[in-house]
N, C-alpha and C positions, 0 to 999 in steps of 0.2 A: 569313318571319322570318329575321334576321339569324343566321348560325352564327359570326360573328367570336366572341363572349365565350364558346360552349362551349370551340371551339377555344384560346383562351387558357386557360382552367380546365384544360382536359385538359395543357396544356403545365405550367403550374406546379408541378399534381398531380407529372407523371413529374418534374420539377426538385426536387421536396422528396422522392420516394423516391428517387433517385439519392442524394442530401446524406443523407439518412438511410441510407443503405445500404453510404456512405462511411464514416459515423461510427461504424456497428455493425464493419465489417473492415477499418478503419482500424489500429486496434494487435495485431487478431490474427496471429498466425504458424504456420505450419504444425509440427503438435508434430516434435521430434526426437526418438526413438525408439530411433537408435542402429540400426537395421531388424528391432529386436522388439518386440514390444508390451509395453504396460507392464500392461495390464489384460485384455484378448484381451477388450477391448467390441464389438468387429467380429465375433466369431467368436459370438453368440449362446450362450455358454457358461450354463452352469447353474447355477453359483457366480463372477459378478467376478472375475477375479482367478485362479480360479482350475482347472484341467484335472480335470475329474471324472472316472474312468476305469472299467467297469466288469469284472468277472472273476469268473473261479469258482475259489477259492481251497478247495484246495489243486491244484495241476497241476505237482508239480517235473518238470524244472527251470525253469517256466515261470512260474509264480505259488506264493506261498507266505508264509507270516508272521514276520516280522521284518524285519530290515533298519535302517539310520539314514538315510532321504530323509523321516521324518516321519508317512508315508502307515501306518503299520504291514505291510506288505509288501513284499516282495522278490520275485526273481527274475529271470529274463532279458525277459519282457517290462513287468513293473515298471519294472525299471533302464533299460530303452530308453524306456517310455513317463516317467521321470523326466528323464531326459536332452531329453527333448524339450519336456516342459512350460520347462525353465530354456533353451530354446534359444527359448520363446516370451514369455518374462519369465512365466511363471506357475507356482503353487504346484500342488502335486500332493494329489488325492483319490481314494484308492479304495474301490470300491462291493463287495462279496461277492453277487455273483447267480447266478442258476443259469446252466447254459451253454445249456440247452434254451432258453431265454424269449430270452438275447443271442442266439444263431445263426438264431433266426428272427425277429428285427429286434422283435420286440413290447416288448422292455425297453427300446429304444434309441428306439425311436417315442415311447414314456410320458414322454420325458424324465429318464429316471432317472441319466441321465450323457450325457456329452460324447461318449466313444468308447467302443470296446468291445477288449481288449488281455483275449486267453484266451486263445493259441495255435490261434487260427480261421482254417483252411483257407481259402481263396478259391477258389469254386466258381461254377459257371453260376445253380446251386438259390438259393443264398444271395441272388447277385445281384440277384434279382428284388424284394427284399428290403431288402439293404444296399448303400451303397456301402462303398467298398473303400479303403484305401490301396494306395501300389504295397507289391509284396512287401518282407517285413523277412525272412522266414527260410525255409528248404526245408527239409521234412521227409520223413521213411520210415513208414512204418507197419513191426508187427513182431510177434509172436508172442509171448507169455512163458508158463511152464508149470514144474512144479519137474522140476528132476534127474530124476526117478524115475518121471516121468507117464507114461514111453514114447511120449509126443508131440516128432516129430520135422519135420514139416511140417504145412502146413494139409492135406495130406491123409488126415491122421491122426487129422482132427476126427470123423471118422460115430460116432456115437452121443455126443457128449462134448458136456458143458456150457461153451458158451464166455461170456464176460467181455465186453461192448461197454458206451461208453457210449453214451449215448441221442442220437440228433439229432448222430451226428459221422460223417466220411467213414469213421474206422476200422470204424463199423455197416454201413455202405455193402459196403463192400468185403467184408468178412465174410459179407455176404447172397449177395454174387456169389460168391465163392469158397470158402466153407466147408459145402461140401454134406456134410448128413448131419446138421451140429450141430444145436444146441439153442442162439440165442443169448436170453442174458439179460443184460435191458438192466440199467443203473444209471446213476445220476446223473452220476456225474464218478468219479475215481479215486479220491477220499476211500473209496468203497464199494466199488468193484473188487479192490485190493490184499488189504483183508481178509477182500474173500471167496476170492480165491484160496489164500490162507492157510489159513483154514478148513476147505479142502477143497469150498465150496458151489458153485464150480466149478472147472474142469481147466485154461485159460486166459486169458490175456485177449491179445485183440487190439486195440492201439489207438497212438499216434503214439511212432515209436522212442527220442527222449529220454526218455523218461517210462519208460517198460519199461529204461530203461538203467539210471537209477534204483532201483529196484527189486530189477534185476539185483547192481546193488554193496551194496547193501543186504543183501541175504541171501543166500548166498552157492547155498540151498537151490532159487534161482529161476534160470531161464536163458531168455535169448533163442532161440530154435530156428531161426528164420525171419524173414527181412525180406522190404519190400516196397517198391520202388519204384515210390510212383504220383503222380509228379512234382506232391507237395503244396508249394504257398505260403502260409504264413501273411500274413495281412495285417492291420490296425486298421479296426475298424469304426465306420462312423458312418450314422444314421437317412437312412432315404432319401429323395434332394432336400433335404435340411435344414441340411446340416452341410457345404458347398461350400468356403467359405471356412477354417474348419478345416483341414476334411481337405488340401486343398493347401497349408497349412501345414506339416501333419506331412508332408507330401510333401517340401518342402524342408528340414524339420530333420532328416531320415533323410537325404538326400542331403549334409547339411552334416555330418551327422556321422560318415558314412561316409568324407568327402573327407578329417576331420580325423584319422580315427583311430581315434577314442573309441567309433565304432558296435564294431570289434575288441577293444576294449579289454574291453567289454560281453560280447561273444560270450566270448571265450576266457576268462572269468571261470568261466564254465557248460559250456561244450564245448571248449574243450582240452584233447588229451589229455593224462593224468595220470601 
């Protein structure tokens, strides 16, 4: 049997999807952008439109409530994580979650936000976990105790009730270094401050901004000790998931660093005063 007429069928076949495939990308154009998105529909976000971010509010001077970008929070990583959504054409969202669930990737897995911005450490542990941005901030850990505790280093914890919160490197460090104490965990700082207040414990050990804080606050509290354990904070996102984000926010921390504005941000919160 003759293969002439398949062979011409199969030719006109490709000749009318060609002509049709002309007419479908005939008037399209490649969107201009301006080289931000307009909608961040590439980045798999969890609102259109818009940067969902999650945190554990209260953390001064790192997360906290108020502000005018909309989101009803402020702070230093708010204001940087705000800076970044309008460096990607999008609106900013923030989520209030505990820091235990974001540090061990299980809130960020659920889908519950885009990124995770809580002044979180970048660690080996985490990794296995999350991925990471490049660092946005270095931090100290540091001691806080009132005037009058007669705690004058960590080695003047043995027998003393100390302050950690739960699931963070300040826990970490605390377990290596404070022999003798008694740590008691808490949730975040919301709970720490007024227990030490209380008297229900003698310290608290956890990231130096945050005890600085505190420190100027009442005048009753004092820093004793720092620590340098060459901590970077970084922006977190679900693991394998969020590729395309994340080296976004890669390059709007590098553009806004180049511009300025990443300092403008910092010494808003940490210049000295």
């Amino acid at each position: 049997m003759s293969r002439r007429p398949l062979v011409l069928g199969a030719a006109v076949l490709a000749v009318a999807a060609l002509a049709l495939t002309g007419c479908a990308g005939g008037d399209s154009k490649p969107a201009d952008d301006g080289g931000k998105a307009s909608s961040g529909a590439d980045y798999g976000l969890v609102s259109e439109g818009t940067l969902t971010v999650c945190s554990e509010v209260p953390y001064v001077p790192f997360e906290m409530e108020g502000g005018d970008n909309g989101s009803g929070y402020t702070g230093f990583d708010i204001d940087l994580a705000y800076a970044i959504a309008q460096e990607l054409g999008l609106e900013l969202n923030v989520q209030d979650v505990s820091f235990d669930g974001l540090q061990s990737g299980t809130t960020l897995i659920a889908g519950t936000c885009d990124m995770g911005a809580s002044a979180m450490t970048i660690t080996d542990e985490r990794k296995a976990n999350i991925d990471f941005s490049d660092p946005y901030y270095d931090s100290l850990q540091s001691l806080l105790t009132s005037v009058d505790s007669g705690i004058k280093s960590i080695k003047d914890l043995d027998g003393k009730n100390v302050g950690v919160q739960q699931g963070t490197t300040g826990e970490s460090y605390a377990k290596e270094n404070a022999k003798g104490a008694t740590l008691v965990q808490y949730p975040g700082d919301a709970e720490l401050w007024p227990a030490l207040q209380a008297g229900q414990i003698d310290a608290i050990l956890q990231d130096q901004p945050v005890n600085i804080e505190h420190e100027k606050t009442d005048p009753e509290y004092k820093i004793v000790e720092e620590y340098d354990t060459e901590e970077s904070y970084g922006f977190a996102f679900a693991k394998g998931e969020k590729d395309e984000l994340r080296e976004a926010v890669n390059k709007a921390l590098k553009d806004l660093r180049d511009s300025g504005d990443y300092d403008t941000i910092y010494d808003t919160y940490f210049a000295a005063k």
